[in-house]
N, C-alpha and C positions, 0 to 999 in steps of 0.2 A: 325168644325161646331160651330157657334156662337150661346149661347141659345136667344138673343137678337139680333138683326138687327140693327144699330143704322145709321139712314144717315143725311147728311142734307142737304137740297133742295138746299142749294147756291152752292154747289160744286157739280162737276160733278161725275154721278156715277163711273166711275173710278178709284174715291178714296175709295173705301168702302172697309172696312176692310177685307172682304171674298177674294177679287177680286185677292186678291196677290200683288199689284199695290205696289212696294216701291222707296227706294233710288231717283236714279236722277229720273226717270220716275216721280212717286211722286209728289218730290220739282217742278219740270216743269208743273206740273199742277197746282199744291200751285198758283204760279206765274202768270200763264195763270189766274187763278180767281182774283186775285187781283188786275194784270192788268186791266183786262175786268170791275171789278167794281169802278175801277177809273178813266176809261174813262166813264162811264154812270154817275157817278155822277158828274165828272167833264162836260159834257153835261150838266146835266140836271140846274146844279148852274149857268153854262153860261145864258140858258134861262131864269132864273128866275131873276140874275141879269140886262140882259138884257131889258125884260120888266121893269121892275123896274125903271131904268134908263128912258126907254121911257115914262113912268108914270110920271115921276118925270119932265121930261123935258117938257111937256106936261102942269101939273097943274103948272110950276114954274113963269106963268103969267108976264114973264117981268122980274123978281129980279134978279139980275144979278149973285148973291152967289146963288141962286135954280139953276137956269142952271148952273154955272159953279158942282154945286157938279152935276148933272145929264150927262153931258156931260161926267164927270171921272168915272162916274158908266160903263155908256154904252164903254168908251174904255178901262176901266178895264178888262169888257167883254169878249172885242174881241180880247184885248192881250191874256186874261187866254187861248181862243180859239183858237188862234193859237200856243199859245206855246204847248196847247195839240196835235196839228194835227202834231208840227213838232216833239213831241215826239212819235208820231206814224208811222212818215216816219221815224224815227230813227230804230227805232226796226222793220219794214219791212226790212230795208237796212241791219241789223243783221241776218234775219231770210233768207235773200235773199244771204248773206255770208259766213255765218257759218251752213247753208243748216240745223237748229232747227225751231222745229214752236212753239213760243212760247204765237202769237194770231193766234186764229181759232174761227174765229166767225165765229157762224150760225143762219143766219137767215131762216129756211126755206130752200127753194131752192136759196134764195143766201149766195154765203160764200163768206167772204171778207181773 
């Protein structure tokens, strides 16, 4: 028994030190949170850049250097976007082969 409890909200309880949770078991969740918080932010930067771009491309009034940088913002974007999706069909394709779950998101009642 721990005289202190100590957790912390970005990792799942799982890993709490009472739980017993170690070795690979553990490191596969490590993972799984890391993963999961580099696709949210790498989401979330997409949209930001993304606006951005359409912002830009927007007030760029004609000048041909405002739209061209506005134009590389917005396919900057959509590259970073899809290079995430396809590193996500990657590691489905791992997880669908080597039979590990190494994403389990849960939304609620849907899991992806």
């Amino acid at each position: 028994m721990y005289l202190a409890d100590v957790s912390n909200p970005l990792l799942p309880s799982k890993l709490n030190p009472t739980s017993g949770l170690a070795g690979v078991s553990g490191f596969s969740a490590v993972i799984a949170v890391i993963l999961k918080t580099f696709f949210v932010v790498g989401f979330v930067l997409f949209i930001v850049y993304f606006l951005i771009g359409g912002l830009q491309w927007i007030t760029s009034t004609g000048d041909a250097k405002a739209l061209e940088k506005a134009r590389n913002s917005i396919v900057h974007a959509l590259l970073g976007v899809v290079v995430m999706l396809s590193l996500f069909a990657i590691l489905k394709l791992i997880e669908a082969v080597f039979g590990v779950n190494i994403l389990q998101i849960d939304l609620g009642a849907i899991k992806i």
